[in-house]
N, C-alpha and C positions, 0 to 999 in steps of 0.2 A: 446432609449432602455427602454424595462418593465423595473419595480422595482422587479418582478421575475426574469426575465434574467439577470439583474445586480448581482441577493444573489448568485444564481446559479454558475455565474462565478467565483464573489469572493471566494465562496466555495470552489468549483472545486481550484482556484491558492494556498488556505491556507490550506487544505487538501493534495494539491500533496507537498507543503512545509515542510508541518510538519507530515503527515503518523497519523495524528489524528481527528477525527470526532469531539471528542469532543473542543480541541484548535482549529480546525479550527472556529466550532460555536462560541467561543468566541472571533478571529478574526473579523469575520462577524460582529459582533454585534457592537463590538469597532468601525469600521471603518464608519455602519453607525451612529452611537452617533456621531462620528466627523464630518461627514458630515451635520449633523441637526445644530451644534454650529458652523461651518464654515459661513460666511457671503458668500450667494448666489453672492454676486457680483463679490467675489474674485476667484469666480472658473468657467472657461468658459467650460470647457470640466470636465459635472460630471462623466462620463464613465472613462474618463481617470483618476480624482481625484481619484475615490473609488477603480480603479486596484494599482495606487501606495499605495496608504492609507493601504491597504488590503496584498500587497505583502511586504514593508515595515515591517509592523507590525508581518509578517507571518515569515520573517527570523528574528523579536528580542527573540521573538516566541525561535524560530529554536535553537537559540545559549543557553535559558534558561531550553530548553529541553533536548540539549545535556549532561548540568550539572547533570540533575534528571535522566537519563538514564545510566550513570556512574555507580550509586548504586541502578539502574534495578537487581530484585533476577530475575537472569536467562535469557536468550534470550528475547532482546526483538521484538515484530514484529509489525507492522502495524497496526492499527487499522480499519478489515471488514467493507465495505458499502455495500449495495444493490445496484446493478444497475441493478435490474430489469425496474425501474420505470424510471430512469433517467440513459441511457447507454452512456453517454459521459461525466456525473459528472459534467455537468457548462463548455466545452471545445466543441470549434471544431472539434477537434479529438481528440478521446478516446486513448490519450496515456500517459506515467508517471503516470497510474492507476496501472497496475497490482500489484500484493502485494512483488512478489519475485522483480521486478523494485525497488520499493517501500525500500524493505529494502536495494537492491544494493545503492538506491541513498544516502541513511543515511550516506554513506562514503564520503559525499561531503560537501562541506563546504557550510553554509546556504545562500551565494551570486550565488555560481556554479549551487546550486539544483535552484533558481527562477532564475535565467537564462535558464537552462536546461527546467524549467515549462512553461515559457512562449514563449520560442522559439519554443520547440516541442508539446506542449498540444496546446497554445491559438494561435502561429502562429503570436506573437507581431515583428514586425519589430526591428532591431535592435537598430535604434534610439530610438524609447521607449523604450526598456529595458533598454538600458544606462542610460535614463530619470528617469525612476523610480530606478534603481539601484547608482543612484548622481553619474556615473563614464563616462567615453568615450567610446565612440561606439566599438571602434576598444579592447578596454580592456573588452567590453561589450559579443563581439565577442569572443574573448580570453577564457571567463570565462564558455560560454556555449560548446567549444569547448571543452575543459578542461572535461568536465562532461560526454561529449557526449561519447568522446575519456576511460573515464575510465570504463563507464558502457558498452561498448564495448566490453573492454579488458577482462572486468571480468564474460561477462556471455555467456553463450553458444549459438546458432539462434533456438529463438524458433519454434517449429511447427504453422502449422494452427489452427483455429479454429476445424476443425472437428478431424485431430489428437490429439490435444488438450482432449477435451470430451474421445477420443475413447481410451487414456491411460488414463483418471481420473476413468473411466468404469472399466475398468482391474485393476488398483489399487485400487479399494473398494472390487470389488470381488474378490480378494488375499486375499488384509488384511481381510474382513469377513472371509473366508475360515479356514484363516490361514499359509497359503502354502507361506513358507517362500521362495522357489523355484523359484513359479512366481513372487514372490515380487521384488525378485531378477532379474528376466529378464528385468522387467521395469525400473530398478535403471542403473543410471549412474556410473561407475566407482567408482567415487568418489564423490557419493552422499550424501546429508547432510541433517539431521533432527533438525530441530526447534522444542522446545516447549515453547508456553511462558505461561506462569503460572502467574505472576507478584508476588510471594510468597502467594497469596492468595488460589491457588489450588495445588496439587502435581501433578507435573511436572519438567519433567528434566530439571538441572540445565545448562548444559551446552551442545551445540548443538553433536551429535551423527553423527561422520563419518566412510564413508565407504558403500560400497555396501553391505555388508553381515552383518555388525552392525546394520545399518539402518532398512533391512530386518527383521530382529531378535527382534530388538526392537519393529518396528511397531505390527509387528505381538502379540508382547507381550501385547502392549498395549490395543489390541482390546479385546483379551482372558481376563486382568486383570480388565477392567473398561466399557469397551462396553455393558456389560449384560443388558438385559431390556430397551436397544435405538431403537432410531427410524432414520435412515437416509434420509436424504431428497437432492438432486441435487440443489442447487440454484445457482444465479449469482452473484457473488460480483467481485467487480472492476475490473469489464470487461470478467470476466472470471469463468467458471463452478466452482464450490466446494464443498464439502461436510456439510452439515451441521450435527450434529449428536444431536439429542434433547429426555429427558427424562421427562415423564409427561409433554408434550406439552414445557420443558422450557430448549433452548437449552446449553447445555456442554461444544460442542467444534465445532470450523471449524477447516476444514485441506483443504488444495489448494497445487498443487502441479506448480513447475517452472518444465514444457514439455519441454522438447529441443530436436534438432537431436540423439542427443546420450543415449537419454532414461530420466527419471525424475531426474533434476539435484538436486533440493529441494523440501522438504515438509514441512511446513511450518501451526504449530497446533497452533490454540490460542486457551486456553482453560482458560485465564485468565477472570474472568465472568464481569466484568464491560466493557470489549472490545466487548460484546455479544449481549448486552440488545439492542442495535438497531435491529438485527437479530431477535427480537421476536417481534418488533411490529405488 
């Protein structure tokens, strides 16, 4: 394997891990430093060294994150990538990318979610995930099912890809509009609004439910802070989004979770240090 296809993957497992661009890169980084100090002769399989090393490090990661997310000011969400450039993020298949994924999995404990990452993104055999996760196959098994089973339960079957686009379309041309109406046609029942602000920008504290709150609010928010932006279509973690950018330097993304029943989540960072990749 390249020494590119190895950062790539490791990214990709410490990213879907931790929902962070930035801890992932200092994953990356640690795991090859360990690898330079490991004695070549003690490690027959580097491929396989640097996924445990990387995923290892990715759930200590995981549990220190949990602590600082506790006293998160306000929703917290994901951290936007580009996958323009690179549409499977370091994976065989581009899955345990998207963002509303992404936050469903935050509800799993940091053994469940790199079980869940490397069975359904990288397609590890169970044997190795056991390996690298120091437990038994069959508990190995256990633990990705456990994941697989609650991210299930808890989200609705997304649409396609071209459904997908074709309500992100209609939901910017509402919310531009205004028409709390249409907003409201494309909203799920019981649809919920994110905004994560990290207390650094003003934004709501606490996530916004309901189809007609939701509606109401969005709409607010374009009327009270949108003036003078520029919107642009791009692709982040696998999926269309809104970018919204002011003097070339962008604001806010909003990405919505599409399902059968209409847009189940909306999901705005507008926290600016989650950003600054988005404008390179």
């Amino acid at each position: 394997m390249s020494t590119e296809f190895d950062r790539a993957r490791l990214f990709g497992i410490a990213y879907r891990v931790l929902g962070s661009a930035a801890d992932a890169e200092d994953v990356v980084q640690d795991t090859w430093l360990r690898l330079h100090r490991t004695d070549p002769a003690s490690i027959t399989n580097p491929g396989a060294f640097l996924a445990t090393t990387a995923t290892r490090l990715a759930i200590n990661a995981a549990t220190s994150a949990r602590a600082r997310r506790e006293v998160y000011v306000g929703p917290w969400l994901p951290e936007p990538v580009s996958t323009e450039d690179d549409p499977a993020l370091g994976a065989e298949r581009a899955e345990a990318l998207d963002l509303a994924l992404l936050l469903l999995m935050e509800r799993l404990t940091p053994k469940e979610r790199a079980a869940y990452v490397l069975r359904e993104a990288f397609d590890y055999p169970f044997r190795q995930i056991a390996e690298i996760l120091e437990t038994s196959e069959p508990h190995a098994r256990q633990l990705a099912k456990r994941a697989r089973d609650r991210i299930t339960d808890e989200r609705r079957r997304p649409v396609d890809a071209a459904e997908h686009r074709r309500l992100l379309r209609a939901f910017l041309d509402a919310a531009r509009s205004g028409d709390v109406a249409a907003l409201e046609n494309l909203l799920a029942d019981d649809a919920v609004s994110y905004s994560d602000g990290g207390g650094l920008v003003r934004a709501a504290r606490a996530p916004v439910c309901g189809r007609s709150r939701v509606a109401r609010f969005l709409a607010g928010v374009v009327r009270k802070f949108h003036g003078g932006t520029e919107t642009t279509l791009i692709e982040v973690n696998g999926r269309p989004a809104v970018l919204v950018s002011r003097d070339g330097r962008p604001v806010s993304l909003a990405a919505i979770d599409a399902t059968t029943a209409g847009i189940a989540r909306v999901l705005m960072v507008v926290n600016p240090h989650k950003l600054t990749r988005l404008s390179r």
